[in-house]
C-alpha positions in Angstrom: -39.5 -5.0 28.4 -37.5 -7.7 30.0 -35.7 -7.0 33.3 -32.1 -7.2 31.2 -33.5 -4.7 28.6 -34.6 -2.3 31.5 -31.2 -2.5 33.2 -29.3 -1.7 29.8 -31.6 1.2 29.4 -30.6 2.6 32.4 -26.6 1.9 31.9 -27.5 3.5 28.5 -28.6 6.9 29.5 -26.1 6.9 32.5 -22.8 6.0 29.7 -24.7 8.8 27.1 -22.8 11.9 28.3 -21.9 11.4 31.8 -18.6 12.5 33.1 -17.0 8.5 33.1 -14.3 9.4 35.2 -16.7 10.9 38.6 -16.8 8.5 41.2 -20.1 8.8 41.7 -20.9 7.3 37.9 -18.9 4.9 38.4 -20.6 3.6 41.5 -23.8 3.9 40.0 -22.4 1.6 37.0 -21.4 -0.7 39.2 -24.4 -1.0 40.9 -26.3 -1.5 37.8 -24.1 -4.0 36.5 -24.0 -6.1 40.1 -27.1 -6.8 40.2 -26.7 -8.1 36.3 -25.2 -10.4 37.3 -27.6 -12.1 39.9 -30.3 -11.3 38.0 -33.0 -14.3 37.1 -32.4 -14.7 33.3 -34.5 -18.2 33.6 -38.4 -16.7 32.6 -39.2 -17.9 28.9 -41.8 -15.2 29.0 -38.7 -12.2 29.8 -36.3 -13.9 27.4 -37.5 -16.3 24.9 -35.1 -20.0 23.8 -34.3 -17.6 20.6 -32.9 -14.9 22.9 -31.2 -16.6 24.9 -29.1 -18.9 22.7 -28.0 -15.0 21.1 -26.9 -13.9 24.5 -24.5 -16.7 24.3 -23.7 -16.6 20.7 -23.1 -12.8 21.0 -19.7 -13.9 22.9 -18.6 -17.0 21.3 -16.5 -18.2 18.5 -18.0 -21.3 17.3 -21.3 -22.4 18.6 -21.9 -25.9 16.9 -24.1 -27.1 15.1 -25.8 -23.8 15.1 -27.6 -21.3 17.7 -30.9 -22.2 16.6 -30.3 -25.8 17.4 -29.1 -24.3 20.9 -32.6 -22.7 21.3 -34.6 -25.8 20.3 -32.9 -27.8 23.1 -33.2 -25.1 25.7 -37.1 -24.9 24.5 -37.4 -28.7 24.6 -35.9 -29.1 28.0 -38.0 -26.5 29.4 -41.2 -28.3 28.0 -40.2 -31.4 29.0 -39.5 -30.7 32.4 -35.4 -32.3 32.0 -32.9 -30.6 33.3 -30.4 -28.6 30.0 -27.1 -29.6 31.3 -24.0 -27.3 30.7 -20.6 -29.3 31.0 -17.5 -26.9 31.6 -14.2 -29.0 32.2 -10.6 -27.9 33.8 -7.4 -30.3 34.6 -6.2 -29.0 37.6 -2.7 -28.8 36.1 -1.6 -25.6 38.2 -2.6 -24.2 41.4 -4.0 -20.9 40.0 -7.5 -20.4 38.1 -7.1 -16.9 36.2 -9.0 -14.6 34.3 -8.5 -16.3 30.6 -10.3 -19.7 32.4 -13.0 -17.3 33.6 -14.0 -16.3 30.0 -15.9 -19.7 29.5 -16.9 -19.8 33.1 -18.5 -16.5 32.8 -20.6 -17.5 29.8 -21.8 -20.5 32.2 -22.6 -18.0 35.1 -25.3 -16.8 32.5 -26.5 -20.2 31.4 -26.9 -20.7 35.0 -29.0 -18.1 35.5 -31.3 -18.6 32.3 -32.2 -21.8 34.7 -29.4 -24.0 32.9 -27.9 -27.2 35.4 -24.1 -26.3 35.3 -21.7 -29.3 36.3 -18.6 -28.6 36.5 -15.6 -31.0 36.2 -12.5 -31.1 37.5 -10.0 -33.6 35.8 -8.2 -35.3 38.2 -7.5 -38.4 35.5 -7.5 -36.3 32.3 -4.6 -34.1 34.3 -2.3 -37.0 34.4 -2.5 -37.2 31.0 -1.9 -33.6 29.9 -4.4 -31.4 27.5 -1.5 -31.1 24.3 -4.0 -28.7 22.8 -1.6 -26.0 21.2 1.9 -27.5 23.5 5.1 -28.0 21.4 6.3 -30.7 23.9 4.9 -33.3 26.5 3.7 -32.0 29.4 5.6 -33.1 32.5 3.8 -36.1 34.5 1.6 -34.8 37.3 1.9 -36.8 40.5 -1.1 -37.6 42.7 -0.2 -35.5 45.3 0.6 -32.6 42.6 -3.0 -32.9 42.0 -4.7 -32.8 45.0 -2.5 -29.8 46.0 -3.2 -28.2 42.8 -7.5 -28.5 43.0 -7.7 -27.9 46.8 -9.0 -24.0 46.2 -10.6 -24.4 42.4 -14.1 -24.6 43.9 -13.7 -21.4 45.8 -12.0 -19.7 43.0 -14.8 -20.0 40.6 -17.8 -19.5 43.2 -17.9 -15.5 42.5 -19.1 -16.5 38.8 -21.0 -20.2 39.3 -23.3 -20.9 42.2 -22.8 -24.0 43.8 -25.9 -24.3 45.3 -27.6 -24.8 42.1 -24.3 -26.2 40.5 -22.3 -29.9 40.4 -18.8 -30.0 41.6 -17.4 -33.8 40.2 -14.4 -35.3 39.6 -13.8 -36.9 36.2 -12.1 -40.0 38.0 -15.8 -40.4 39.7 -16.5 -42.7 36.1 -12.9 -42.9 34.7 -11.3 -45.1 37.3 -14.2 -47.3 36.9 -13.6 -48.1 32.7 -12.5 -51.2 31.1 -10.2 -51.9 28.6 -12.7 -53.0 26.6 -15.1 -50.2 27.0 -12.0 -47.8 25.9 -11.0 -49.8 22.9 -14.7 -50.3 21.8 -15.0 -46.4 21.7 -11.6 -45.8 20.2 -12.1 -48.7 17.6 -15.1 -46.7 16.3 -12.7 -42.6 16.6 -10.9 -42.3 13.4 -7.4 -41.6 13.7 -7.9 -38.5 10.7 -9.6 -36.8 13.7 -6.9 -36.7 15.7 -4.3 -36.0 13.0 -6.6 -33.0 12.2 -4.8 -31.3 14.8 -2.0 -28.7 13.6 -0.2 -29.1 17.1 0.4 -33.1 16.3 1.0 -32.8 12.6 4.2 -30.4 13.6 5.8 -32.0 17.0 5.8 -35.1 14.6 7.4 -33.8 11.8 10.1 -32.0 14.1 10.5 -35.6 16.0 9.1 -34.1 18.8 7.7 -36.5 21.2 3.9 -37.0 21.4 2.6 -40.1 23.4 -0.4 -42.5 22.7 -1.4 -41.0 26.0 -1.9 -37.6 24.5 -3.8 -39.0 21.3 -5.8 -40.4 22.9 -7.0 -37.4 25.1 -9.7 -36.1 23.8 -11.3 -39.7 23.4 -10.9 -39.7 27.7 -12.2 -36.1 28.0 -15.4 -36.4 25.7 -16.1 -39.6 27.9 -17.0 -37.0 30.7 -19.7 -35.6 28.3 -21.6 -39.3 28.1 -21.1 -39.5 31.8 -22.9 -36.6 32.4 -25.1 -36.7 29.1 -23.8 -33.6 29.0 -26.3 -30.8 26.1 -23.7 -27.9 26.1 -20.4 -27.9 26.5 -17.7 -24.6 26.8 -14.4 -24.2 26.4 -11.8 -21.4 25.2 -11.4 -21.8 21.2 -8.2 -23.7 21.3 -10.3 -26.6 22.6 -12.4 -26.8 19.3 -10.9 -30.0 18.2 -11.5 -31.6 21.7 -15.2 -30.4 22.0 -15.5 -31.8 18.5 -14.5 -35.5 19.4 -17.0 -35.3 22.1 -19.8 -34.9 20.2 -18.1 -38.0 17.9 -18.0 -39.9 21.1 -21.7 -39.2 22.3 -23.0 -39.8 19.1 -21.0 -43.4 19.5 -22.6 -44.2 22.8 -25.7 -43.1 21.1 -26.5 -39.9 22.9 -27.8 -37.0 21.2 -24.2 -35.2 20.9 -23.5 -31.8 22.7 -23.6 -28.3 21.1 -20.4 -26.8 21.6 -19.7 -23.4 22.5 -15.9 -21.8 22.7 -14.8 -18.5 24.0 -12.3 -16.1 22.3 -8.9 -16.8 24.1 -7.8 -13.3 26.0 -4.8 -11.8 25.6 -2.8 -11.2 28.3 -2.0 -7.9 30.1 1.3 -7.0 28.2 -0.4 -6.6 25.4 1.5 -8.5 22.9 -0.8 -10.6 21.0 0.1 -13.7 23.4 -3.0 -15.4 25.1 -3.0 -14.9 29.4 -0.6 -17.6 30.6 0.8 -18.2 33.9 3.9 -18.8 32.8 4.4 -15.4 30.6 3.8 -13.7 33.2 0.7 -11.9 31.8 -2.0 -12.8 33.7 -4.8 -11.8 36.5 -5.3 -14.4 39.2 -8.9 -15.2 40.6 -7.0 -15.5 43.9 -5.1 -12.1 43.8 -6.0 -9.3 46.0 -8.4 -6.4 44.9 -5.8 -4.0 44.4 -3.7 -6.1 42.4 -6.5 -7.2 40.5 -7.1 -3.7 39.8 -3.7 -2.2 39.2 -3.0 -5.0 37.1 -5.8 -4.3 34.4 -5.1 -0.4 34.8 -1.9 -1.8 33.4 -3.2 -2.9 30.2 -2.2 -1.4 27.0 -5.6 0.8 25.8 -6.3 -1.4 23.0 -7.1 -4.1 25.7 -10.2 -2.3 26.7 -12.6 -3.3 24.6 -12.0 -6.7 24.2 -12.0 -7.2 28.1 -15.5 -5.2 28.9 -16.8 -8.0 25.9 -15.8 -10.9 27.6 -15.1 -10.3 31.7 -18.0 -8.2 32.1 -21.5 -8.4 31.6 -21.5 -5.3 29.6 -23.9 -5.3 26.4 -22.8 -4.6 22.8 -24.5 -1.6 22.7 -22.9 -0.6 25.8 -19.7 -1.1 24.8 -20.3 0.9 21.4 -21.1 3.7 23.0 -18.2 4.0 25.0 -16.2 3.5 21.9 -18.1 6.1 20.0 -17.1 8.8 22.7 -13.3 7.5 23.5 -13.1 8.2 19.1 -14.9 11.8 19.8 -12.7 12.5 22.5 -15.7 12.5 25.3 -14.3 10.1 27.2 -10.6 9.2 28.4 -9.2 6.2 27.9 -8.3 5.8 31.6 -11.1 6.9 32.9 -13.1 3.5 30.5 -9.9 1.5 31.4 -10.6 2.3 35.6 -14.4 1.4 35.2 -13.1 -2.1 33.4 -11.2 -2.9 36.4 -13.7 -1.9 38.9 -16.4 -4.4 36.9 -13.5 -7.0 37.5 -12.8 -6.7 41.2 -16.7 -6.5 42.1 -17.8 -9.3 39.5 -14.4 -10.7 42.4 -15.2 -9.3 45.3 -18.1 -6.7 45.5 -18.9 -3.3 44.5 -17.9 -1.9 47.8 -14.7 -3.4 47.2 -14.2 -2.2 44.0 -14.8 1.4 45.1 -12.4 1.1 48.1 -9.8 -0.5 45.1 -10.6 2.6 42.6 -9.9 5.0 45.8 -6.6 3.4 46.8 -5.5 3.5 43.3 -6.2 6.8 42.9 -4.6 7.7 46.1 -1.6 5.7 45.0 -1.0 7.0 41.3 -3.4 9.9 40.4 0.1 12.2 40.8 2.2 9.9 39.7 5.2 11.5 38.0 7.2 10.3 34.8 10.0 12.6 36.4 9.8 10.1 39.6 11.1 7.3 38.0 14.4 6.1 38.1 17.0 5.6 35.2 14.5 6.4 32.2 16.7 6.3 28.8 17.1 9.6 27.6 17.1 11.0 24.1 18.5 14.2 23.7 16.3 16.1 20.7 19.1 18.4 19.6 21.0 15.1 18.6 18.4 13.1 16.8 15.8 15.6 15.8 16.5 14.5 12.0 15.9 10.8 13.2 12.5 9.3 12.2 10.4 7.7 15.1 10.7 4.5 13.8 14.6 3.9 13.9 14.8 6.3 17.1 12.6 3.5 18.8 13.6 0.6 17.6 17.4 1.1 17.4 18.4 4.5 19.4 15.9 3.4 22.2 16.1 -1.0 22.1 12.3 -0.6 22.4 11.1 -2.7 19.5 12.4 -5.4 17.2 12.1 -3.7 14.0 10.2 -0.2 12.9 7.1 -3.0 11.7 6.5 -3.3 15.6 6.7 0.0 16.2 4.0 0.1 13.2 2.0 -2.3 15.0 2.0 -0.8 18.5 1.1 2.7 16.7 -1.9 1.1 15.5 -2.8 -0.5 18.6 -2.3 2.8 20.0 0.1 2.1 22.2 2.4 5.2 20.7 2.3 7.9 22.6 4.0 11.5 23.5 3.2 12.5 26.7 3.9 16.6 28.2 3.9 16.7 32.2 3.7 19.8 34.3 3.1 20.6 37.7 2.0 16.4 37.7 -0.1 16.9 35.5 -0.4 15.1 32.0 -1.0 16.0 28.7 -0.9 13.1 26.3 -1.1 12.8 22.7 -1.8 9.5 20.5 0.7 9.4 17.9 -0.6 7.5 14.2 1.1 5.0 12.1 1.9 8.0 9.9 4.2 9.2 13.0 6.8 6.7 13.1 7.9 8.0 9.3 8.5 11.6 10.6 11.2 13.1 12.2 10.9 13.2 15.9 11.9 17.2 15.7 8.5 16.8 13.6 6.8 14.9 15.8 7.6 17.3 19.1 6.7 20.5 17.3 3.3 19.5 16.6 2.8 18.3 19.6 4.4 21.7 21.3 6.5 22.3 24.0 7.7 25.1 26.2 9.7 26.0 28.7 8.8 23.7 32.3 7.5 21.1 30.3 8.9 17.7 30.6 8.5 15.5 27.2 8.2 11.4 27.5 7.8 9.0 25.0 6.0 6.0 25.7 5.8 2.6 23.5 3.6 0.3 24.3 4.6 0.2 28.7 8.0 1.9 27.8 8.6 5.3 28.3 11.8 7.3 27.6 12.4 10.8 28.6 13.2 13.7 25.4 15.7 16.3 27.0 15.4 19.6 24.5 
């Protein structure tokens, strides 16, 4: 049995049946799952080229050519005695690293620890030019000195997942700055412009007459010239950089290098739960840099549906895990908070420490374990008596503002974000409303449900909530 396979057994028989909201399962989670994540992945003997390259491919999108030709390089460098090196890029185009960068990142903690050379890149000529991967418009012109102030504290952001000690730390301008015009238009001269015109992102700011610079065509060309300086054998990067990774390999197979397997990441959404991808600027996201509370209030923030998808790709939580906290949050074993507060603990101590993460769990609780719908200010009100004979649907969506149409009241049902919630005493009862739900009347909808006299009756969509005065 390898040392992974022994801790999962143990997390196993710890998630089978124990009580997942008791602190003192949680602690012992997290103390399995900490020492995950130094643990030496790097013996051929304990995991085998094969299983490895499915560690990785369990959490990716594309890995390309193929995880078998993964394997055969990670068996060939071993036997050869070269060093397997994993190229992960980021343009320091903002000040703030947060947790959708960290999906990658995390993927190339574990290639670290398999034995894997990580370098990791930081763009300070690429920036100037502006990734347009998915952008509607150019991307404002980065100064210098927007640059440097921007990088200072990228290093320290990401050391909690990559060790530098064992990792490179360079600067793209290290061989960028130092390329002729010739070299560029020898490469570019051999790139053909159908690969660049591939791009859906391109193909509609030019039909709408939206600008898009030479500069930006050319991108990918500059950033895959990283991957020759570093003869780079794996690269990562979220799934929106496909196209990018993909002219890489053209331009290392130009320069006649053996070209990179690629490897991208699902992109996360972001903690509103609406289908957009973490963003800075929507407002949506968790900063490496923000404090362990916020870190963890934030994700106890998270719409339910958000659970799963986050344990897959911010902790270092199996498959097998996960299903069987899945299995017992559908049999009703487990309470969707109580999975939701273990997430966020994995987050703040894969951040800063499992002590820390109990100390953020504690002061949460402290904060909001009595927390009381009846305590908030100005929640809308809909009295019953008057729109008993309204279906859920139109109640939400035009009585209540909530949603744009009764379709995204649909969808947030079957997200489960629809919910009625009784409170007594602080105390809260809540129940998961269906997609079936938002056809019936809400008089329906209540009496199932039940109520009696002292019991105060909320409706929540999605992080709304409204109060139902009988």
């Amino acid at each position: 049995m390898s040392r992974l396979s022994g801790s999962v057994t143990r997390v196993m028989h710890i998630l089978d049946g124990a009580d997942l909201g008791a602190d003192y399962v949680v602690s012992h989670l997290l103390d399995e799952t900490t020492a995950r994540r130094s643990l030496d992945l790097s013996d051929l003997s304990d995991l085998s080229p094969q299983e490895q390259a499915a560690l990785v491919e369990g959490r990716a999108i594309n890995l390309i050519p193929s995880a078998a030709v993964l394997a055969e390089k990670i068996e060939a460098a071993r036997t050869e005695g070269h060093r397997f090196v994993i190229k992960y890029g980021i343009d320091p185009t903002s000040p703030d690293v947060h947790l959708g960068h960290a999906v990658p990142i995390i993927i190339a903690s574990r290639l670290q620890r398999m034995g894997h050379h990580v370098v990791f890149i930081i763009g300070d000529v690429t920036a100037k030019i502006g990734d347009p991967s998915g952008r509607s418009s150019e991307r404002p012109a980065l100064t210098d000195e927007d640059i440097a102030r921007n990088l200072s504290t990228y290093q320290q952001q990401v050391t909690p997942f990559i060790d530098f000690e064992r990792a490179d730390l360079r600067f793209n301008g290290e061989w960028l700055n130092k390329v002729s015009l010739p070299q560029l238009v020898e490469i570019l001269a051999r790139v053909p412009v159908s690969m660049s015109l591939q791009r859906e992102d391109f193909r509609t700011r030019i039909a709408e007459g939206q600008g898009l610079s030479i500069a930006e065509f050319v991108y990918s060309v500059v950033m895959a010239m990283d991957s020759v300086a570093i003869t780079a054998d794996v690269e990562l990067g979220g799934v929106d950089q496909l196209l990018n990774l993909q002219m890489c390999r053209k331009v290392m197979e130009i320069s006649e290098q053996t070209p990179e397997v690629v490897i991208t990441t699902p992109l996360i959404e972001g903690t509103d739960g609406t289908g957009s991808k973490m963003s800075k600027s929507k407002g949506n996201y968790v900063g490496l840099t923000a404090t362990p509370d916020d870190v963890y209030g934030r994700l106890m923030s998270i719409p339910d549906h958000l659970t799963e998808p986050y344990l897959q790709l911010l902790t270092e939580w199996t498959d097998d895990e996960i299903r069987v906290v899945t299995k017992r949050l559908e049999e009703g074993t487990a309470h969707p908070m109580a999975v939701k507060r273990i997430l966020a603990g994995e987050v703040v101590a894969a951040l800063h420490g499992p002590d820390v993460a109990v100390a953020a769990r504690a002061e949460f609780t402290a904060r909001f374990s009595k927390r009381s719908f009846g305590d908030t200010q100005n929640l809308p009100v809909v009295s019953l008596k008057e729109h008993s004979e309204d279906t859920l649907g139109a109640l939400i969506s035009r009585t209540l503002d909530f949603a744009p149409s009764i379709s995204a009241v649909r969808r947030v049902a079957q997200q489960k974000g629809l919910r009625l919630i009784r409170e007594a005493d602080g105390e809260q009862q809540t129940t998961q409303l269906t997609e079936a739900s938002v056809q019936q009347a809400l008089g329906a909808v209540v009496s199932e449900v039940g109520a009696f006299e002292g019991v105060e009756l909320y409706l929540k969509v999605g992080r709304k909530v409204a109060r139902i005065d009988a």
